[in-house]
N, C-alpha and C positions, 0 to 999 in steps of 0.2 A: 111530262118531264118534271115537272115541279110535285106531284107524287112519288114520284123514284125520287128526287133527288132529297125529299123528305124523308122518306125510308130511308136511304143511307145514311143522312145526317144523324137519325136516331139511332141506328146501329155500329155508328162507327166506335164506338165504347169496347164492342163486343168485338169488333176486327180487330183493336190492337190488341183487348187482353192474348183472344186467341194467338197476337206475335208473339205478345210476349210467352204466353205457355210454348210454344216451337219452338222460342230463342234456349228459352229453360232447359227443353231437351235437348235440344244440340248441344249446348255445352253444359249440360249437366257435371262432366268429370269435373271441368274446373271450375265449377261452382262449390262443387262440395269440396275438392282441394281447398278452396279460399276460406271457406266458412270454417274447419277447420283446422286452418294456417293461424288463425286468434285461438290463441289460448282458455280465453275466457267461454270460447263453444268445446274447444276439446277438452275443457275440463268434464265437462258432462257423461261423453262415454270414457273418456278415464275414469274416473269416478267409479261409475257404475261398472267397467269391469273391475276395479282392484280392488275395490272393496269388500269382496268376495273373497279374498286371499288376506286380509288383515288378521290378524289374530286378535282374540277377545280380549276387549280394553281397549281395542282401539279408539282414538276418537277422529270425527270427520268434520272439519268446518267447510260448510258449501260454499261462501261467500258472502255479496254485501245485505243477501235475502236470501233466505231458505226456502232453496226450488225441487223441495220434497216434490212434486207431481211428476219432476221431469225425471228427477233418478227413479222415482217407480216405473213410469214409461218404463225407462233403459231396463230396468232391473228383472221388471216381469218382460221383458221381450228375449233376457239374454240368455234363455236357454234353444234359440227357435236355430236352427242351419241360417247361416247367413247371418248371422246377429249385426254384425256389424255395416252392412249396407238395410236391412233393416230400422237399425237404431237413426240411419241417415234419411230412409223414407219417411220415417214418425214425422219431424215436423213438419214434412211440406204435404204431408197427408192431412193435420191438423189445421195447417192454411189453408185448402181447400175446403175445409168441413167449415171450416168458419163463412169463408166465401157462399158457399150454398145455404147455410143456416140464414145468412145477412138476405139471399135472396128470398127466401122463405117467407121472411117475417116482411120483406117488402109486397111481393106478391101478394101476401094476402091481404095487405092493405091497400093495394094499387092494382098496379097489370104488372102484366110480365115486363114492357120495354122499361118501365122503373126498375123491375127489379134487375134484369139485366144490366142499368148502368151502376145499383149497389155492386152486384156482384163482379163486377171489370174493374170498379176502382179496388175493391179490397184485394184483387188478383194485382195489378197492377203497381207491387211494392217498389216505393225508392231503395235506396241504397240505405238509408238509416232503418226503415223499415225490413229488408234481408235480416239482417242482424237480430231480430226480435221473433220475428215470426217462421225464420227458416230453421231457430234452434231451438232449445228445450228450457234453456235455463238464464233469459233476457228477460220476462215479464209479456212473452207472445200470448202465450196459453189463458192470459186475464182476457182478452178482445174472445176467445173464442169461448169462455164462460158468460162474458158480457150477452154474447150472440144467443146463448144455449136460454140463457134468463128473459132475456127479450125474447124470440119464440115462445116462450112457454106460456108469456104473461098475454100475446096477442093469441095466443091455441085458446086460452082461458076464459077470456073476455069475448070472443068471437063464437062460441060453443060452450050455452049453460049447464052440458053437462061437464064440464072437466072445472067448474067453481065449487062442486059440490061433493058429499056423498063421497063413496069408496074412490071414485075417480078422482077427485080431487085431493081431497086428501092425501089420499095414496100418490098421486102424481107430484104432490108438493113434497113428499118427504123424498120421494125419488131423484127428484129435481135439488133438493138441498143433501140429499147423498152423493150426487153428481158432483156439485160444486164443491164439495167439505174438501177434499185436496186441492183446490184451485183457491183454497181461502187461505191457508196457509201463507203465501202468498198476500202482505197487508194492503195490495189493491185493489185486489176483491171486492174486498166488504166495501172501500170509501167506491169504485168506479161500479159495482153491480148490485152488490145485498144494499146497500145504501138505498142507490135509486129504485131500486125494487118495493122497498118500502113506502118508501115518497109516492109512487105511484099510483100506490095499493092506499092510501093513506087520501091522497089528492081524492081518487074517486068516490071513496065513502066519505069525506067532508063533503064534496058537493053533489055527490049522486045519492047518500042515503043507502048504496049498497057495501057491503062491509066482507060484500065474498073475499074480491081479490088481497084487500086487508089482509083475510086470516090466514091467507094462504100464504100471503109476503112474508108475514108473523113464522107460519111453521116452515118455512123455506130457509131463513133467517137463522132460525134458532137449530133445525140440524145442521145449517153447512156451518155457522160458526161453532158449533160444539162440536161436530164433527171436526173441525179444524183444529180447536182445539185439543183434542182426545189424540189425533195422529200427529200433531206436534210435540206431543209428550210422550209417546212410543216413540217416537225419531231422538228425541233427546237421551231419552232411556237407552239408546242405542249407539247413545256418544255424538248423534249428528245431529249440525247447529250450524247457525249463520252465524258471522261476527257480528251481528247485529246492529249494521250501519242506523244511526238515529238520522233522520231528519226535521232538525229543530225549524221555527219559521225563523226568515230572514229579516235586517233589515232595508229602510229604503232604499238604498242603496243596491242593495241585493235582487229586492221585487226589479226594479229598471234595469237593471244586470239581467233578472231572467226575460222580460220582454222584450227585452234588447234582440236576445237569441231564438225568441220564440218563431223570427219568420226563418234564420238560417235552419234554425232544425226543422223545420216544417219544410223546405225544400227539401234537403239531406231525405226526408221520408218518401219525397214523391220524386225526385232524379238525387242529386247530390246538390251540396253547397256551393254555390257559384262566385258566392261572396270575398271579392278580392283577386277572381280569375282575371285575366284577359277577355273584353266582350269580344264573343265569337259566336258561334252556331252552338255548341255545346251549350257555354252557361249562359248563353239567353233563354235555350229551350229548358233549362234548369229551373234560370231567375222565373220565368213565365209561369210552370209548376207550381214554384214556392209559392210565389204569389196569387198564385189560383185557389191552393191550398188557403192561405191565413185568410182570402178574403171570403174563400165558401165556410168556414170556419166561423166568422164575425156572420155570414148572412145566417150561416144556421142558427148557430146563436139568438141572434135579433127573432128569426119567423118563430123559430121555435119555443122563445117564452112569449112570443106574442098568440100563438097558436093556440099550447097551452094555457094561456089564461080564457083564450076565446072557447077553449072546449069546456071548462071545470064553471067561467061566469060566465054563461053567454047572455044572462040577460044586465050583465053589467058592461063587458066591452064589448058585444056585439060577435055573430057569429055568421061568418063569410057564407057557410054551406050548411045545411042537414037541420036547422034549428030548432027541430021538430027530436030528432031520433036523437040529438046529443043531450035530451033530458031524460032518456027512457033507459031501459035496465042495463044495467050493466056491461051484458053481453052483445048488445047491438053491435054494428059496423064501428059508429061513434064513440062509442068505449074504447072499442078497440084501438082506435086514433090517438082520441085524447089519452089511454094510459102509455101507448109507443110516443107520444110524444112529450109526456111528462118525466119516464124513462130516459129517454135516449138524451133530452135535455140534460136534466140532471146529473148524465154521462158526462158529459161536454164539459158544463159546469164547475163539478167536483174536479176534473183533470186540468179544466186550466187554474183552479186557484188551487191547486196544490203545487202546480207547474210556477204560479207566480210565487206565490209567497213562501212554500219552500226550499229545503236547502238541497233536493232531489237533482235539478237539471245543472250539474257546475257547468256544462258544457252541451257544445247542440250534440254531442253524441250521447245525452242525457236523454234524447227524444225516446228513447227505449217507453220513458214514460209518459207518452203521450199516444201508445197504440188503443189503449181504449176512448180514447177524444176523437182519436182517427176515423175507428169503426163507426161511432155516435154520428159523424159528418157523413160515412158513406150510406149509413142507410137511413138517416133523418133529411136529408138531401133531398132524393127524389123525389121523398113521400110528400114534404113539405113542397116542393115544385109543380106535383101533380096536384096538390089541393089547393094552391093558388095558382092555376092556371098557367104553369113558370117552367115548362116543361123544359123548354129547348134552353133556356138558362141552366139547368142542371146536368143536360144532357153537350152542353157547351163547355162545360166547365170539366166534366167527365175527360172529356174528348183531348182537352188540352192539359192534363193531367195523365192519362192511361199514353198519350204520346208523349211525354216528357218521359215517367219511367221508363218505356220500351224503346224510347235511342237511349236511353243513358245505358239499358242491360243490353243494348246491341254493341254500344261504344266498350264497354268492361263491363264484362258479366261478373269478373271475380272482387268482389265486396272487400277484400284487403287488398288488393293489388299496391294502393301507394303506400300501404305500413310496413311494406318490407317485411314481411311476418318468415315465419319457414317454411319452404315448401319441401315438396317429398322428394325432390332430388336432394336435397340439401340433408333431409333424414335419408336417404338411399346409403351419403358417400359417409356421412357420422355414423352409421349401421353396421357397415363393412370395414371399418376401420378399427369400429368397437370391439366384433368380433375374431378379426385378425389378432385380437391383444386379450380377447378371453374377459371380455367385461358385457355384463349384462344388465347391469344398472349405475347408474348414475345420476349427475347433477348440472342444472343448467339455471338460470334466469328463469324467473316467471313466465315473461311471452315466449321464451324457447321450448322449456323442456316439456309439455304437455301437449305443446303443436307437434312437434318432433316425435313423442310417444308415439302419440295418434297416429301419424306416419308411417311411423315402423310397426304399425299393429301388436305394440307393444313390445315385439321382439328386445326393442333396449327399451326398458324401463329409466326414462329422466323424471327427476324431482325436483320443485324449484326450489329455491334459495336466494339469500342474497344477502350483500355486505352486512353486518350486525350494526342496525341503527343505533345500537345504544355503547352508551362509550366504557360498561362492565364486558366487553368482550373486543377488545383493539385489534383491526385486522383482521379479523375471523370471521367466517359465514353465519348465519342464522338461517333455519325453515324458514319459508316463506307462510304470510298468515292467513291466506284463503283458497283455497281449492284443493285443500290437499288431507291426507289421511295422517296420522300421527307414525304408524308405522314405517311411512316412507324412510322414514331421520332416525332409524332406530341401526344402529351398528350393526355390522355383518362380517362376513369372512374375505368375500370374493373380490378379484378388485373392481374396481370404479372408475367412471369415466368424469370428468369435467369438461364440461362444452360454457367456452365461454364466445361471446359477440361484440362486435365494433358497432350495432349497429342500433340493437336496442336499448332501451335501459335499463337500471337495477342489474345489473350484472355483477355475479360472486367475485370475490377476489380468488388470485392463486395464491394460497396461505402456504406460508413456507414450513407451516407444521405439518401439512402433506407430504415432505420429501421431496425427492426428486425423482420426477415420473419415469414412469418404465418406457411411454411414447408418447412422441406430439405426434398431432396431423394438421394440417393446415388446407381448410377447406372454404375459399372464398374469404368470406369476412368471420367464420367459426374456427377458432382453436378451439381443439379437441387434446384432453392427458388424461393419460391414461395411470391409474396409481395400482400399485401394489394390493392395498389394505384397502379398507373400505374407509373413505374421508369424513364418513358421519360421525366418528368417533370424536373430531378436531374441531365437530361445528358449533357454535356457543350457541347463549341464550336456549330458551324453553319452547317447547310447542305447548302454543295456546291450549288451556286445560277450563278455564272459564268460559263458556260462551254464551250469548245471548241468544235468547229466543227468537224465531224466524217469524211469529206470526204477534 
């Protein structure tokens, strides 16, 4: 009895991921409904379809970072039948490769029931985590380069021939070919090429081997030159981030982000509980979160203790192997000591950029905390199986994989309380559009790109919104992230305006429009419909300077 009931105890990771994969299916439609009801994910296959129809000169600002990987995704997929549920498989195709990479690099550090509990935590997304990893253009696609670098560095270390010679080499530029679009992206290098280095760095300071060094070295230098090179074709091609800076903060600020660091650490593994009513929901929330910060803090603690006990064992003493963690490189011990030097330095660089940063205003800033996440789900095990700490980690699994999978059985749909647009809401703004012969128009930022999306583009909305600056009184302005330049470019035909009670940033009705040819009134959306095309009326400029994305 107490055999079985051990087995199940250690398996139970892998019962709930599998719930939650079942819950995923079932309500797959309203999942992807929700995910692209936020604007900020339907920007993406907007994007990548209308950009295709801009005419030359246009220009395209992605947003607060330039998520050149993810429009490529879309771009090279949008010739296939089906593009558009396609384009919605990508990311949760990419979270599961991540999931299995995470098992990989466990497994061959461990056994399988480790790896099995890596890979159930990283299935097992909260609700802040949906949002990162189910779309293209959140900073998801960093944890699954994280994964890809880590793999390759325990393939390497475990098997002297892939340190060396054609294989190596070759595998290192491959491997930094891989990642050159995912550095774009400036988390890369501080959350992956970073520790990559350190790694590679760590083990020839105290092992005397300099393989994995030179290979960190030419990993390093294609993906950031690669990064760089395809950042300057994107530019060249008018496409750019706004180039959100993050300055450091001050005190003030660091205790303002630690403040937040456990709501958004829950929000990743169920939702924010903070402030609910205590009940069964956000106890099994508050439980999550705090499962989370504290495996967080342990990994933390073992793992530079670890670390130090792999790189000096004959200064702070070495729990196991004492023998094989001085020998070459390639051993088992290597392999350890560079996954644990790595995955630290993961952790590390995420939370002091998390603290002293101006990146997290808010716990749905946790976007930037998926590669800290990853670093905890697979330094976790490995580190519980090498201090004898099994069922601690395989505990802590347990009541984290069941926190996410009631919160995705209670609401599976990740905007449900943003009130965002759904596709009835675009069904009845579609048929009213076309009743009045309008095929594009304009809305708010969180409207008109959810709504596109919606209608499959059929009505083309553009955002806009009041003209913050007081050289255009009353008047609309482009909106300045997500959008193409030609969208605000005057036309012929006429135009719709959808404006909302509910969101914010909403255009005004500028009386230099006229007086529309139709209202509709749909819920909490007025929908006018004009004559002329209203881009002619709209003031201020579309952003023409942009900042670099990497």
């Amino acid at each position: 009895m107490k055999h079985w009931a051990g087995r199940a105890f250690n398996w139970l990771p892998v019962a709930f991921a599998g719930l939650y994969l079942l819950v995923l299916i079932v309500a797959q439609g309203a999942i992807r409904e929700s995910l692209y009801s936020n604007s900020d994910a339907a920007a993406a296959p907007a994007i990548a379809e209308l950009i295709g129809q801009a005419p030359d000169g246009s220009s395209v600002v992605l947003g607060d970072y330039a998520w050149y990987e993810g429009l490529w995704l879309l771009q090279g997929t949008g010739w296939l039948p089906f593009h558009f549920a396609v384009w919605q498989a990508i990311p949760f195709a990419l979270w599961l490769l991540t999931a299995g990479l995470a098992w990989s690099i466990v497994r061959r550090l461990t056994d399988r029931k480790a790896a099995a509990v890596t890979a159930s935590l990283v299935i097992c997304a909260g609700l802040g985590m949906r949002g990162s990893m189910w779309t293209l253009n959140t900073h998801g696609l960093v944890a699954l380069h994280i994964a890809i670098l880590g793999l390759a560095m325990v393939i390497a270390l475990q098997d002297e021939r892939w340190l060396t010679g054609v294989r190596g080499y070759g595998g290192a530029v491959a491997i930094g070919l891989i990642t050159a679009p995912g550095a774009t992206d400036q988390l890369l290098p501080l959350l992956g090429i970073g520790p990559l280095l350190l790694a590679g760095i760590a083990l020839w300071a105290r092992r005397g081997e300099p393989a994995l060094a030179r290979l960190a070295f030419i990993v390093a230098g294609v993906s950031v030159v690669g990064a760089a090179l395809l950042t300057n074709l994107a530019r060249n091609a008018g496409i750019a981030s706004t180039g959100r800076v993050f300055p450091f903060v001050d005190g003030d600020g660091i205790m303002g982000h630690l403040g937040i660091l456990t709501p958004a650490l829950a929000q990743m593994v169920a939702h924010s509980p903070f402030g609910e009513v205590i009940g069964a929901r956000s106890v099994v929330a508050m439980a999550g979160g705090l499962t989370a910060l504290f495996a967080a803090a342990l990994v933390l603690h073992a793992g530079v203790r670890q670390s130090k006990r792999a790189l000096w064992p004959e200064r702070f003493g070495l729990v196991a192997e004492p023998d094989t963690i001085l020998a070459k490189a390639h051993d088992p011990g290597a392999a350890f000591a560079g996954a644990a030097v790595f995955f630290t330095a993961v952790l590390v660089a995420n939370l002091l950029a998390w603290t002293f940063t101006s990146a997290p205003y808010d716990i749905n800033g946790n976007r930037y905390l998926v590669g800290g996440w990853l670093a905890v789900c697979v330094l976790g095990p490995v580190l519980a199986v090498r201090l004898d700490l099994r069922w601690v980690a395989t505990a802590g699994a347990i009541i984290v994989c069941f926190a996410a999978t009631a919160e995705l059985v209670h609401e599976p749909r990740s905007t449900a309380s943003s009130q965002f647009p759904t596709e009835q809401d675009a069904s009845a703004i579609l048929q009213f559009a076309q009743e009045h012969g309008a095929t594009r128009g304009y809305a708010s930022y969180w409207d008109a790109e959810a709504l596109m999306w919606h209608t499959r583009f059929d009505l083309k909305l553009y955002p806009i919104v009041a003209c913050p600056t007081p050289e255009a009184p009353g008047k609309n302005c482009p909106f300045t992230l997500h959008v193409i330049s030609s969208w605000f470019t005057p036309g012929t035909a006429p135009t719709i305006l959808v404006t909302d009670t509910v969101q914010p940033g909403q255009p005004l009705v500028d009386a230099r429009y006229g007086v529309p040819t139709a209202t509709g009134q749909f819920g909490r959306y007025t929908a006018y419909v004009f004559s002329h095309d209203i881009a002619s009326e709209l003031g201020g400029e579309f952003i023409t300077t942009m900042a670099p994305g990497y």
